[in-house]
Each structure stands twice: as structure tokens, then as C-alpha cells.
C-alpha positions, 0 to 999 in steps of 0.5 A: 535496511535502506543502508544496506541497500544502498550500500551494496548499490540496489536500487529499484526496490521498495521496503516491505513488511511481509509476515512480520519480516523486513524485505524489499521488493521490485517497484514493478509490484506497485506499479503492475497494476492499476489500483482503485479505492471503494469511494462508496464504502470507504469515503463520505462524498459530501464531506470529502473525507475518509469514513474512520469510525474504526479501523477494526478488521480493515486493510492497512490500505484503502486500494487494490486492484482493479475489479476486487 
């Protein structure tokens, strides 16, 4: 997919994985919004490291947008 888009000079766009499906969208998607992570649920301050106990029923990615 990077290929073809390279070839046909498109550039400014990410590769996704949206419904199981190879797409590609605008930077500006990421970079729109101001993302933050959960340090209190997700991370152990005094070991400085990420909980994983399981990753059972949790997001591919940590962060999101501000406030959800």
C-alpha cells in the first residue's frame, strides 16, 4: 500500500487499519487533537512501567483525547 502510494506521489497520509481493511488517512487525524494516557489506570508510578497484566478487552492504544 506505501508503494502505491508513493507512486502515484500521495504523501501526508497515514496507513490504517479500519474495519479489517488496509486505508490510509490525513496526518491531521493524529495530530487534531491533543492526546493524553490514563497514568493512574494504565501505569505503576513507582516502577515506571506500563501495568500488562492482560491485555484482555483493552484498546490497541493506550491514549486518546483529551477529557475521555
Amino acid at each position: 500500500m506505501e508503494t502505491s502510494r508513493w507512486l502515484k506521489d500521495v504523501s501526508g497520509r497515514l496507513v490504517v487499519l479500519k474495519n479489517g481493511h488496509y486505508d490510509n488517512l490525513p496526518l491531521d487525524v493524529v495530530t487534531s487533537t491533543k492526546k493524553v494516557v490514563n497514568v493512574k489506570e494504565h501505569y505503576n508510578t513507582e516502577r515506571l512501567r506500563p501495568e500488562y497484566t492482560t491485555f484482555e478487552n483493552k484498546p490497541m492504544f493506550l491514549m486518546g483525547p483529551e477529557g475521555i
